[in-house]
NUDORO-362545 format. One line per 10 residues: number of its first residue (from 0); for each residue x negated, y, z of C-alpha. Coordinates in Angstrom, 2 decimals, m for minus. Example, Ala and Ser with C-alpha at 12.3 -4.5 7.8 and 13.67 -1.06 7.14 Angstrom:
<nodes>
0	m12.30/m4.50/7.80  m13.67/m1.06/7.14
</nodes>
This chain:
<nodes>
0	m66.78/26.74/m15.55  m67.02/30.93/m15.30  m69.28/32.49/m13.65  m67.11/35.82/m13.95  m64.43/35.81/m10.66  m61.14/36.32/m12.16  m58.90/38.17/m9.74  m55.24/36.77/m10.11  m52.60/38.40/m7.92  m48.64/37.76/m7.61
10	m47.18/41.44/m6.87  m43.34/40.97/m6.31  m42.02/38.93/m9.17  m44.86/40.41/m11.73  m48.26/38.59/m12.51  m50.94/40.99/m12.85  m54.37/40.54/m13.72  m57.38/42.61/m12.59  m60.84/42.53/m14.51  m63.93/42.99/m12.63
20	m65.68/45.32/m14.84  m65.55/47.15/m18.03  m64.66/43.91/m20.20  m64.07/40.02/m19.45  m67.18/38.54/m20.27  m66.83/34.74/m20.00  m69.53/32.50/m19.56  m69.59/28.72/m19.65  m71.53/26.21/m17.20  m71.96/22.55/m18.50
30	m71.84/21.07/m14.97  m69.99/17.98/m13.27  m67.81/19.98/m10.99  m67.96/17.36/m7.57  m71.49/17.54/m7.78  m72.99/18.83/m4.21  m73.59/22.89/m4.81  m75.75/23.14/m2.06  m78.48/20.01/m3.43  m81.62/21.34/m5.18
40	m81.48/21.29/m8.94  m84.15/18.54/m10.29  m85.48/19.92/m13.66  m84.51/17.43/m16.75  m87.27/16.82/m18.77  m86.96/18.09/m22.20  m83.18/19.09/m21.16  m84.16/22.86/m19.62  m81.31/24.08/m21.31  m78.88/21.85/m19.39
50	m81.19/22.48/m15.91  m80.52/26.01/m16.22  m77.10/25.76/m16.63  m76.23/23.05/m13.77  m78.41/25.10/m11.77  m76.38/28.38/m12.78  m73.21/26.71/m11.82  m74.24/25.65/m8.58  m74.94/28.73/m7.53  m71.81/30.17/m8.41
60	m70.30/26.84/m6.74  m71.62/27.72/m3.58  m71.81/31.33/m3.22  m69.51/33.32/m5.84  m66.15/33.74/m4.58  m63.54/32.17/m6.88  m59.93/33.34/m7.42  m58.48/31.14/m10.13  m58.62/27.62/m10.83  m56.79/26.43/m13.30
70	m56.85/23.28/m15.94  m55.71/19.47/m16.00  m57.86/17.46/m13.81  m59.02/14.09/m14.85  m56.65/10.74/m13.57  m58.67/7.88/m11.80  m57.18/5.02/m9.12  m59.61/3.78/m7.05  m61.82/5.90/m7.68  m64.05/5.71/m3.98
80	m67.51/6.92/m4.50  m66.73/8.73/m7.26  m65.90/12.08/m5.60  m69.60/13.22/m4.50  m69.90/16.01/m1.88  m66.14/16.18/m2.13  m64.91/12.86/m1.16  m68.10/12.43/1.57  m69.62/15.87/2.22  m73.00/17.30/1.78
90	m75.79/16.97/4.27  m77.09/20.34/3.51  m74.21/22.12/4.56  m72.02/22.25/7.56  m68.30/21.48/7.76  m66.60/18.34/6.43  m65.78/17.47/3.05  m63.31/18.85/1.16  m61.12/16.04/0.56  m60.77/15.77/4.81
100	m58.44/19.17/4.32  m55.81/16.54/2.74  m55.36/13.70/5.79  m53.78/14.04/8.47  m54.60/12.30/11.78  m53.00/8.36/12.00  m52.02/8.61/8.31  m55.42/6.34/7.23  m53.68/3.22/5.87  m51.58/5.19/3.53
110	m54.22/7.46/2.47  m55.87/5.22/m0.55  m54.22/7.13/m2.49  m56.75/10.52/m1.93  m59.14/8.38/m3.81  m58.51/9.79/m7.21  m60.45/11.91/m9.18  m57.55/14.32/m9.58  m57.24/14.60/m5.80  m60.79/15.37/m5.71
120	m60.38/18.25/m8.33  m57.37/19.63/m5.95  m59.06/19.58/m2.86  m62.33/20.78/m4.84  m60.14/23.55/m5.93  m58.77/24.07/m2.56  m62.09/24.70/m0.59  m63.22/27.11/m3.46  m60.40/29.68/m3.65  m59.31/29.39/0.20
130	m61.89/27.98/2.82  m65.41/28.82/1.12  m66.08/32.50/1.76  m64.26/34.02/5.10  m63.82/37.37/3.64  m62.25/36.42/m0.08  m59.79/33.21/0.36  m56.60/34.52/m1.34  m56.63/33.37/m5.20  m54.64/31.20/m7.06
140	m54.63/27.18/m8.37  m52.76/26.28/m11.07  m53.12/22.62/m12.22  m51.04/20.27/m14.33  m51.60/16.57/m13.15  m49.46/13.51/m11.80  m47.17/14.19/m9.70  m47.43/11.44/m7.28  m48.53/14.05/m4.38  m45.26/15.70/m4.48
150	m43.57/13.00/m2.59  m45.86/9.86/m1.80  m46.57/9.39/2.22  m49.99/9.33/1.47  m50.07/12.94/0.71  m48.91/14.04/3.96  m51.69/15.69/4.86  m52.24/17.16/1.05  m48.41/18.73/1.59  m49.10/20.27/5.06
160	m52.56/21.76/4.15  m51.10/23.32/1.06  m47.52/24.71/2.83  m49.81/26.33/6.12  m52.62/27.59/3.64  m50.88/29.16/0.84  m48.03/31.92/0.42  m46.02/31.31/m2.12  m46.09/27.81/m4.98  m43.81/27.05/m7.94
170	m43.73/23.16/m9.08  m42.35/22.43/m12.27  m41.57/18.50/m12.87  m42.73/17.91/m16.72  m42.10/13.85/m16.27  m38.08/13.74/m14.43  m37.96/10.36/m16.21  m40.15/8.91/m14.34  m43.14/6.08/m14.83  m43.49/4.79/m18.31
180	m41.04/7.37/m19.84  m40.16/6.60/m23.66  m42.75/8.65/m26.05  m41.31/11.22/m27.83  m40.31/12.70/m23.83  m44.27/12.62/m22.78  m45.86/16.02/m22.37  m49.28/14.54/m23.89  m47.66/11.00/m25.73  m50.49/9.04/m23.93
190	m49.60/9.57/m20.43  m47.61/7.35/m18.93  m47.54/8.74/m15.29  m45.35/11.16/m14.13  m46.57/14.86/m14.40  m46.11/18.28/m12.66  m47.35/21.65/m13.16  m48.17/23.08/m9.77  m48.72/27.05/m9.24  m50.01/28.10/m5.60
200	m51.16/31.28/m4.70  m52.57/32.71/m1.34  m52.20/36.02/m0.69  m55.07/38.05/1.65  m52.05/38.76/3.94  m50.94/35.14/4.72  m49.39/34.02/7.79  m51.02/30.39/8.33  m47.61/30.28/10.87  m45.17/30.91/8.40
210	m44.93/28.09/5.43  m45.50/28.55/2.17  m42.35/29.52/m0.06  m42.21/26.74/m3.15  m39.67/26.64/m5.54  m39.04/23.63/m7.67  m37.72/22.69/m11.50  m38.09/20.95/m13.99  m37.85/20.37/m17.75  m36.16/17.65/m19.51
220	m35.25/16.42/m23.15  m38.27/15.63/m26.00  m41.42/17.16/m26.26  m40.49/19.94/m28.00  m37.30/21.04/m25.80  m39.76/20.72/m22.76  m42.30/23.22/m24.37  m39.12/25.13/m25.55  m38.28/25.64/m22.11  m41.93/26.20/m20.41
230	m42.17/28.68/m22.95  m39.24/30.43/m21.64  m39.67/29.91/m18.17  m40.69/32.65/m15.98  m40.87/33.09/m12.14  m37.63/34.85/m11.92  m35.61/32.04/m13.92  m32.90/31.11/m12.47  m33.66/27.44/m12.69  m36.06/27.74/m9.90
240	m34.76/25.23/m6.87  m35.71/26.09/m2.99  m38.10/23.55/m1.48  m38.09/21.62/1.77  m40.02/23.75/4.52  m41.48/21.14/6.65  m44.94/21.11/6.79  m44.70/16.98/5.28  m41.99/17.16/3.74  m42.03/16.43/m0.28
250	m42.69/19.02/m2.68  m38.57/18.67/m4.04  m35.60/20.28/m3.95  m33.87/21.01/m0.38  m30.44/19.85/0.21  m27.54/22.21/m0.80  m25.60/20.02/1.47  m25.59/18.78/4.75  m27.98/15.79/3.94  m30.42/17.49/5.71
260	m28.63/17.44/8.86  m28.39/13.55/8.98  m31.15/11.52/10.26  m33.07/9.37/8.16  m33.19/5.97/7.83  m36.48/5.84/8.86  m36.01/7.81/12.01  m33.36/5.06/13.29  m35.19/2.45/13.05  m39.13/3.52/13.90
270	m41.13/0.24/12.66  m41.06/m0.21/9.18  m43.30/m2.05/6.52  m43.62/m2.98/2.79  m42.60/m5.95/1.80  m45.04/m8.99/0.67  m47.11/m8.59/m1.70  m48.95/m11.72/m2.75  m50.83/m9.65/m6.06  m50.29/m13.32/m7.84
280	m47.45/m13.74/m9.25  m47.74/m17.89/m9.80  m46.98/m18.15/m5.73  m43.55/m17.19/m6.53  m40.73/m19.49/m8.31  m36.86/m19.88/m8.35  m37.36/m23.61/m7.55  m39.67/m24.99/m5.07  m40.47/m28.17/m7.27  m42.39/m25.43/m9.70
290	m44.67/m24.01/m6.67  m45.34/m28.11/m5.83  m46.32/m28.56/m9.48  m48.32/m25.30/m10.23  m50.15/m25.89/m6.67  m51.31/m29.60/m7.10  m52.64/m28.32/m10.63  m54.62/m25.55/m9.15  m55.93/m28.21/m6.49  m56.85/m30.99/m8.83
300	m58.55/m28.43/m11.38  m62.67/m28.19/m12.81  m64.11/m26.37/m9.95  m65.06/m23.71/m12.98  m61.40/m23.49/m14.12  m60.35/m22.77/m10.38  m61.03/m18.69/m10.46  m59.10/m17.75/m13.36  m55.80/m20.37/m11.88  m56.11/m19.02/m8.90
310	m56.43/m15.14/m9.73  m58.82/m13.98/m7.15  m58.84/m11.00/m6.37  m60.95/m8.25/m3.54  m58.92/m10.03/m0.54  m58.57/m13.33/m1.71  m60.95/m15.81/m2.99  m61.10/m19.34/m3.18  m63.92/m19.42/m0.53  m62.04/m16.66/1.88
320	m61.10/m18.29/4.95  m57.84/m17.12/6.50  m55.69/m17.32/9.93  m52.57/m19.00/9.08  m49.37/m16.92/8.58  m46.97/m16.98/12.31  m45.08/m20.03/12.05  m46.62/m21.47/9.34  m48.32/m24.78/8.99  m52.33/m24.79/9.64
330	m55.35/m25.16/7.64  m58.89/m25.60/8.22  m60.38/m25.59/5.11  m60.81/m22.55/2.18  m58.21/m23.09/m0.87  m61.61/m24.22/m2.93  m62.27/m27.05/m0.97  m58.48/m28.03/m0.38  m56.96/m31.19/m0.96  m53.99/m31.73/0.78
340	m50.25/m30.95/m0.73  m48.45/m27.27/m1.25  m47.25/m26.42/1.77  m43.56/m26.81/1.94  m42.22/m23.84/m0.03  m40.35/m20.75/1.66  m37.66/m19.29/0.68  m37.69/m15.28/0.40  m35.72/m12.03/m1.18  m37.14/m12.07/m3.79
350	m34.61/m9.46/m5.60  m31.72/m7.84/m4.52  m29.46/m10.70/m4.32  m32.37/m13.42/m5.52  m33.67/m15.64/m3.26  m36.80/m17.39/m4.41  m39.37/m19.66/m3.01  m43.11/m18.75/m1.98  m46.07/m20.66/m1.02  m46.25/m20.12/2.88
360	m50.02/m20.04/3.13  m52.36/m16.84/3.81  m54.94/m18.19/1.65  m53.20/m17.35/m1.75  m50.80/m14.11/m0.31  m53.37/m10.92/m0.25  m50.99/m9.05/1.35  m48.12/m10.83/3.70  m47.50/m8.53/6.37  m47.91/m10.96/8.96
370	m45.37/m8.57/11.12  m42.94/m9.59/8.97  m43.17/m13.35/9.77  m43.40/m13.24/13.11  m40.30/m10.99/13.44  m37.71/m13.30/11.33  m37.03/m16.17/13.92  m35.71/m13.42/16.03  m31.92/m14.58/16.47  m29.99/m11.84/14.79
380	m32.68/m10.29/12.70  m31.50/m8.17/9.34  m33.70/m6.53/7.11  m32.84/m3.24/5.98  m34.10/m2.20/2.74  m34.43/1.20/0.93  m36.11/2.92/m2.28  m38.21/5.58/m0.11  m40.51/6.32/m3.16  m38.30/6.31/m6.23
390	m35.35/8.42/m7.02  m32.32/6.60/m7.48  m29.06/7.79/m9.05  m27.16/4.06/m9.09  m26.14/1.31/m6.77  m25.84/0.86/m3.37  m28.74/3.27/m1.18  m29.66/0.39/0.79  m29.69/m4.02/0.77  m29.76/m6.48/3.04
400	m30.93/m9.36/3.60  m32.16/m12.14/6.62  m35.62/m13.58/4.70  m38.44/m11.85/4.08  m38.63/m9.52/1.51  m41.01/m9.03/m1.65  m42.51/m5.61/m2.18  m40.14/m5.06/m5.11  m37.02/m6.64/m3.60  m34.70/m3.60/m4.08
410	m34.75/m3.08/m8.03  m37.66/m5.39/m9.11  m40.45/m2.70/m9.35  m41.16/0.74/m7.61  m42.09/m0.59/m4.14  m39.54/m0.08/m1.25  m39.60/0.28/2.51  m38.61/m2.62/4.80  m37.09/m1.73/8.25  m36.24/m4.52/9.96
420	m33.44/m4.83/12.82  m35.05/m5.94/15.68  m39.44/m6.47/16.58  m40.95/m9.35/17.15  m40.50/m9.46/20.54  m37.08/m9.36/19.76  m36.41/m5.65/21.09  m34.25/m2.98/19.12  m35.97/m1.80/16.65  m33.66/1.56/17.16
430	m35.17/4.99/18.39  m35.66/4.88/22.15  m32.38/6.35/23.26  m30.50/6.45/19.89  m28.19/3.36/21.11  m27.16/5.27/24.62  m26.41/8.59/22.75  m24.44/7.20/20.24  m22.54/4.92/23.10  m21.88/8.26/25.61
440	m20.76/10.34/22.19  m18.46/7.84/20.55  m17.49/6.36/24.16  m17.56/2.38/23.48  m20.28/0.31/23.38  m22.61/0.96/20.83  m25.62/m1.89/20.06  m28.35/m2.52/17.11  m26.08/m4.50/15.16  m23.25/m2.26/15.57
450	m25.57/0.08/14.00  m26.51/m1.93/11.07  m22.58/m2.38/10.03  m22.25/1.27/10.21  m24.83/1.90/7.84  m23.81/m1.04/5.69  m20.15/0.56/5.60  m21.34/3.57/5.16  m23.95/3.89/2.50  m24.27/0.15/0.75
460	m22.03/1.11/m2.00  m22.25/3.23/m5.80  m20.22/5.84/m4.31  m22.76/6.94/m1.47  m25.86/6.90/m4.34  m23.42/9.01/m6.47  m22.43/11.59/m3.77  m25.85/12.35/m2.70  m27.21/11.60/m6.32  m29.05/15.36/m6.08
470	m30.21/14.90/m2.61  m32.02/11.65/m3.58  m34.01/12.88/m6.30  m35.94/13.83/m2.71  m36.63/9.48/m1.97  m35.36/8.23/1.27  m31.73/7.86/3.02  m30.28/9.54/5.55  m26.78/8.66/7.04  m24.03/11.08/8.57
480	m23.35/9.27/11.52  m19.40/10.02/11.99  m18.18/11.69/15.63  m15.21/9.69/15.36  m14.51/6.73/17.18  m11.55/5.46/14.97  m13.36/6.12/11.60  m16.53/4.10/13.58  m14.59/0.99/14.16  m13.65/1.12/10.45
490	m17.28/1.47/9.03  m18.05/m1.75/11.18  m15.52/m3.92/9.80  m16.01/m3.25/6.21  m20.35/m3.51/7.24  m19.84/m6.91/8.93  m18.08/m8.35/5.64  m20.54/m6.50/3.32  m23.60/m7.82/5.05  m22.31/m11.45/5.63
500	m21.67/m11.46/1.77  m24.79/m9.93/1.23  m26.69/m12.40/3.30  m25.08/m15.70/1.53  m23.23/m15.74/5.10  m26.36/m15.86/7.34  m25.43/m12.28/9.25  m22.23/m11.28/11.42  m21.00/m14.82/10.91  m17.31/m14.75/12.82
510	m15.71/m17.71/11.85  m11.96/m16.64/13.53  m12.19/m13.62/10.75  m12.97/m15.67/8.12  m17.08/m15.32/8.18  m18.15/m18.88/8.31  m22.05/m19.49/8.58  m24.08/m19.98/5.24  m20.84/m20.06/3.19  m19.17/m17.13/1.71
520	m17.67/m19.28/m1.13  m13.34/m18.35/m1.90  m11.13/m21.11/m1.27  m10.66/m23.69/m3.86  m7.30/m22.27/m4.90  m8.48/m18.90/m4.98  m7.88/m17.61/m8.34  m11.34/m15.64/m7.82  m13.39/m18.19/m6.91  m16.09/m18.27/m9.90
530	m16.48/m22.12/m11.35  m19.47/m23.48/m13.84  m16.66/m23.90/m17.09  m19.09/m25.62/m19.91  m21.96/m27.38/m19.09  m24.91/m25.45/m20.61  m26.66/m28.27/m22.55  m30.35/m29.76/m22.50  m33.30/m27.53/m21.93  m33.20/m24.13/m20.29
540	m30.84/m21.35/m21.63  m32.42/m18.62/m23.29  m29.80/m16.10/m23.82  m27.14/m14.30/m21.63  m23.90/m12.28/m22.30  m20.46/m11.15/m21.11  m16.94/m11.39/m22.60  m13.99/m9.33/m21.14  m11.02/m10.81/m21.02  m7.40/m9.63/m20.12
550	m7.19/m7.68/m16.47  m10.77/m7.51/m16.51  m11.30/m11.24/m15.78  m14.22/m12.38/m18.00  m16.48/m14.75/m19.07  m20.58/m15.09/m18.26  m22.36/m17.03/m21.07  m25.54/m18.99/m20.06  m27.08/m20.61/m22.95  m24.22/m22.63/m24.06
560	m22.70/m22.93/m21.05  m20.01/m20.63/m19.50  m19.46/m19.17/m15.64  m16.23/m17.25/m14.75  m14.13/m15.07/m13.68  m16.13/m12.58/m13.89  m15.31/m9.34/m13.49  m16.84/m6.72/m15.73  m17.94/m5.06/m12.42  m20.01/m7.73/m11.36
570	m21.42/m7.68/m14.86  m22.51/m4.08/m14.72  m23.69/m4.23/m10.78  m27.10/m2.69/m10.19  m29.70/m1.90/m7.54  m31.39/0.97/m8.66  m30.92/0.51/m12.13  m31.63/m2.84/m11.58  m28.68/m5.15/m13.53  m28.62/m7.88/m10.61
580	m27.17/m10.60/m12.89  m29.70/m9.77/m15.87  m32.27/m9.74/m13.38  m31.72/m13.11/m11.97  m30.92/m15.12/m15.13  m34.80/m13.37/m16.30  m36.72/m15.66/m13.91  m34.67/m18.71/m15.13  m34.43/m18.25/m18.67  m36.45/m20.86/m21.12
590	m39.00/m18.52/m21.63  m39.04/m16.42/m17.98  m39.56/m12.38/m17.45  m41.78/m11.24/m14.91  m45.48/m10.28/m15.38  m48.04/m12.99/m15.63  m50.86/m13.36/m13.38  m52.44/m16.92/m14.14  m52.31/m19.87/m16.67  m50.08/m21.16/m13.67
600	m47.00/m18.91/m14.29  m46.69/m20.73/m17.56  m45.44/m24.01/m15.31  m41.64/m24.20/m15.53  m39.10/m26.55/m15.35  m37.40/m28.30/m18.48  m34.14/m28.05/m17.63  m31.88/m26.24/m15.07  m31.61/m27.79/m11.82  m27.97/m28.52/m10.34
610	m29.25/m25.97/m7.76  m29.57/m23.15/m9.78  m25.57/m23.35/m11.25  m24.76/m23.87/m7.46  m27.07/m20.73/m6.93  m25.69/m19.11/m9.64  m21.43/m19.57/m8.34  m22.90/m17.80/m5.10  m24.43/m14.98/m6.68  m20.94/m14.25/m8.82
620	m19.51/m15.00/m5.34  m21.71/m12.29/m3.55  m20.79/m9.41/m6.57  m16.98/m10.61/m6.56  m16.74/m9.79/m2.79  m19.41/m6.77/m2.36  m17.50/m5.44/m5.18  m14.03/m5.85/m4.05  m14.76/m3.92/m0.87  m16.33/m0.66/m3.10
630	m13.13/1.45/m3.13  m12.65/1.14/0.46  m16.35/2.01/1.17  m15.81/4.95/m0.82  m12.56/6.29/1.28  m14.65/5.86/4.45  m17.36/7.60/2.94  m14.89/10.56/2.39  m13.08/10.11/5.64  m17.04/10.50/7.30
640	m17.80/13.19/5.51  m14.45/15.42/6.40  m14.59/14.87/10.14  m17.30/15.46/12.92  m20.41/14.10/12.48  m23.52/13.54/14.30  m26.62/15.57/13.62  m30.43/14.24/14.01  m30.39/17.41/15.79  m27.72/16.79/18.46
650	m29.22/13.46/18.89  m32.97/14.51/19.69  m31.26/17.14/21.59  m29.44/14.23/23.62  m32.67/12.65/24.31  m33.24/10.23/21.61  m37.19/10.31/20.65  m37.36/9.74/17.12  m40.84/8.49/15.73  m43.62/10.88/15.41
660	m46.58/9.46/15.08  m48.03/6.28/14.08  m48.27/4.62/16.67  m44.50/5.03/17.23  m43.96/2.81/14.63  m45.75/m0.35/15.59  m44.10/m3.48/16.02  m43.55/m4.61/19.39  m44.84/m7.99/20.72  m43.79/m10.37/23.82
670	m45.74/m12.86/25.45  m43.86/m15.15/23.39  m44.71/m13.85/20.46  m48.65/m13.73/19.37  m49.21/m11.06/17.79  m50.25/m11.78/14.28  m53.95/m11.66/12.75  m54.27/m8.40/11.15  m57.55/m8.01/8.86  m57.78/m5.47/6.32
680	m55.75/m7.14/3.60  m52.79/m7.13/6.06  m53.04/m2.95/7.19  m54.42/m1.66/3.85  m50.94/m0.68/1.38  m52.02/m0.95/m1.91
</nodes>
């Protein structure tokens, strides 16, 4: 650390740098830079070397006025306690700590995520150069570190602070690839996490009133093409990208379209929530006889082998005692002392397109979101969900289905965002308003579900992911909600079919159209209707592939059995990146994908059930149909995009109240329906 101020300036498009005095005398401070500046030094015996210098550094901690910080903060999760005066604040100073510049007021349960030691080094960083001496705060902070703060929801606070504080910040995206990119792409090969280079400078003349200016790029390619072109990057390149104003919006490119016109997904529909997330992965299983078998082995295990079965983990043990999930069957007893049967097995989204089976029972699910279970029953419920933290550049924007949803339902890691159609109580879960505006602008009757087939129409298909492919590097969907009556009443016919196809026919059923409930299989005699062709054999299949064959009418080989037609479309469909039919076949393979948790994931059938080639005919069934209806979605996609549309704008204008806070985005509860236990391992996202 230097205890020399180094006075950084940005004049017009130059950098400049100013020295203090005749020369640049550096001078280095070993010190641990969270430590509280303003606690006495304790002398370290036989260490007065060290003393002086930690005492040194405080001082210059506390009372010299910094103007540059710069460097590449250390990377810790979970780090609580770890932070010092930072994360909790010193009692020999006044103010708060430095890491309470970074939240923002009803954005707690998101806000684990401050607990990182490179957080604390930013909002370290940020108290020194702007908020610790009144009469010096403009400088500059220039750190490379993961880049999760330029978009995550946690970060809210972290994004307003910096855009009402600062003048001017450049971001430059060294990790475009994403989590876990290959290698030889890495800026420093052992970093797995995505990283960005952030620049932002306050100026003594800053307007807290007017946000900061931030320009975003990035660089792509290997290692050395990425230095290549940091090396030749300067802060008039033309590769520099305008960044959202709003004071929470992410750190990423703003729209060179209208995208930012439309309103978000999130803004129709005000209650969302993640999807389960047991944090064992044995609870799960494509056939409920394997959750029966891997339960009664759990139960009728050594009491010593019981912990490592089980997995426990900080919100689950096998002595935690737990309220029973709404609409579930009771228990009385911790899972240690059980000794009664599984509970009868669930069935849940699993995947896009996968339904699976879970263990219904609180005890062995650290996070459920109870919400979630109390809201299905709800006659006419749909679950919306979307990638809101993750890029995506393939696929339909948004899936559907009528069952609960896993955390990773929409491409099978990544998270995603649940919003479901209607509360618990059974209300809209629409913007108050947003059905009545849309009604008196389009002039028909306009209800939730109508709304739901719009969107479905609209955005459910490759087409809308491609259009708006630059706009989503920016997470989250918005839809352009068309002006025009006649191009409506198209959207909803094409969103009914794709949603009862999506839903294995359990949404919009209409049987006079041909929507039948729970059955979306072709007629016998339809030449598309996908039939098991070769048996597959004993034991489970362990390999899958795909053989085209004339007019694009191929093959699927399971093991040494065979599925068709299938249509080299349905082959290549994804969500997200996400192959759906690679996906599914993983979790039923002889030796099955999916991370391991326990000694009880290795419990599997020996053979493939009947149900699972039934299972399998209705997945090709779902792709044939979703498919088939792509090149129309894409037309109406155009045919919205040409006309009038409807701007989040007009519609708050109109009188629709979109959510604001958090409480606007609580579920909604009737007498009927008891609203579920909620103790920290059902509000904390993790």
């Amino acid at each position: 650390m230097a205890d020399h101020p180094l006075r950084f300036g940005v004049c017009g498009r130059e950098d400049q740098m100013w020295r203090l005095g005749e020369d640049l005398a550096v001078r280095l401070h070993v010190t641990n830079t969270l430590d509280d500046p303003y606690e006495e030094t304790v002398a370290l015996p036989g260490l007065t070397a060290l003393s002086k210098s930690h005492k040194q550094a405080n001082r210059i901690k506390s009372n010299t006025p910094v103007t540059v910080v710069i460097g590449n903060p250390p990377y810790r999760e979970r780090a609580e306690g770890l932070g010092g005066w930072v994360e909790s604040g010193s009692k020999n100073a006044a103010g708060p700590a430095p890491l309470e510049l970074f939240r923002k007021d009803g954005n707690g349960r998101l806000e684990y995520v401050l607990k990182n030691l490179y957080v604390y080094f930013w909002s370290w960083a940020a108290w020194k150069v702007f908020e610790a001496h009144a009469q010096d705060r403009h400088g500059v902070i220039c750190f490379i570190t993961t880049s999760g703060y330029l978009k995550g929801p946690g970060f809210k606070g972290m994004r307003r602070y910096l855009r009402r504080t600062c003048s001017e910040g450049w971001i430059i995206n060294v990790s475009p690839e994403g989590m876990r990119p290959e290698v030889p792409t890495r800026i420093f090969p052992g970093v797995q996490h995505p990283l960005a280079i952030a620049i932002f400078v306050r100026r003594a003349d800053t307007d807290p009133q007017v946000p900061a200016q931030i320009r975003y790029t990035e660089v792509t390619g290997r290692r050395e093409d990425k230095y290549a072109q940091l090396a030749d990057l300067g802060l008039d390149s033309d590769s520099w990208r305008r960044v959202r104003t709003e004071a929470e919006a992410p750190f990423l490119p703003a729209a060179e379209s209208a995208w930012d016109d439309y309103p978000a997904l999130g803004d129709l529909f005000c209650w969302t929530a993640p999807g389960v997330k047991p944090n064992r992965t044995w609870v799960y299983a494509p056939h409920p006889e394997i959750l029966h078998t891997r339960w009664h082995t759990l139960i009728c295990a050594d009491p010593e082998e019981k912990p490592a079965l089980f997995k426990e983990t900080r919100d689950r043990t096998l002595s935690s005692k737990k309220d029973p999930l709404p609409n579930t069957a009771a228990h009385h007893v911790p899972l240690g002392k059980e000794t009664r049967g599984c509970p009868s097995p669930k069935r849940v989204s699993y995947r896009a397109f996968d339904r699976q089976w879970l263990i219904p029972d609180s005890r062995v699910i650290d996070f459920a979101r109870a919400e979630l279970w109390a809201a299905e029953p709800q006659q006419g419920q749909l679950f919306f969900n979307e990638q809101h933290s993750q890029a995506i550049s393939s696929g339909p924007a948004v899936v559907f289905s009528t069952l609960i949803p896993d955390m990773h339902h929409f491409q099978g890691s990544g998270g995603g965002r649940v919003l479901p159609l209607l509360h618990p109580s059974g209300a809209d879960n629409t913007a108050p308003r947003l059905l009545a505006c849309l009604a008196d602008r389009l002039e028909v009757p306009v209800t939730s579900a109508d709304l739901a087939a719009y969107i479905a129409g609209v955005s459910a298909h490759p087409a809308f992911t491609q259009r708006f492919a630059d706009e989503l590097t920016t997470p989250g969907i918005r839809i352009p909600l068309t002006a025009d009556v006649q191009v409506w009443r198209e959207a909803l016919t094409l969103g009914r079919e794709l949603v009862w196809a999506c839903t294995y026919g359990e949404a919009f059923i209409d049987p006079k159209v041909g929507r039948p409930p729970g059955d979306i299989t072709f007629a016998p005699a339809d030449p598309r209707r996908p039939k098991n062709l070769t048996p597959l054999g004993e034991g489970l299949p362990d390999k899958l592939s795909y053989t085209e064959g004339p007019g694009g009418e191929g093959t699927l080989h399971v093991g040494q059995g065979s599925f068709g037609p299938v249509t080299a479309r349905m082959w290549a469909y994804d969500v997200g990146g996400m192959n759906v039919i690679k996906k599914w076949f993983s979790y039923r393979k002889a030796n099955p994908g999916g991370k391991k948790t326990s000694p009880l994931d290795e419990l599997h059938l020996d053979s493939w059930p009947r149900e699972w080639i039934v299972e399998l005919n209705e997945l090709l069934t779902v792709l044939r149909r979703i498919t088939e209806l792509e090149k129309a979605q894409a037309a109406l996609l155009d045919r919205v995009l040409a006309g009038p549309v409807i701007t989040a704008h007009e519609l708050a204008t109109a009188g629709v109240k979109f959510p604001q806070t958090t409480r606007d985005r609580k579920p909604s509860y009737s007498l009927a329906t008891t609203r579920p236990d909620t103790g920290p391992g059902q509000e904390t996202l993790m």
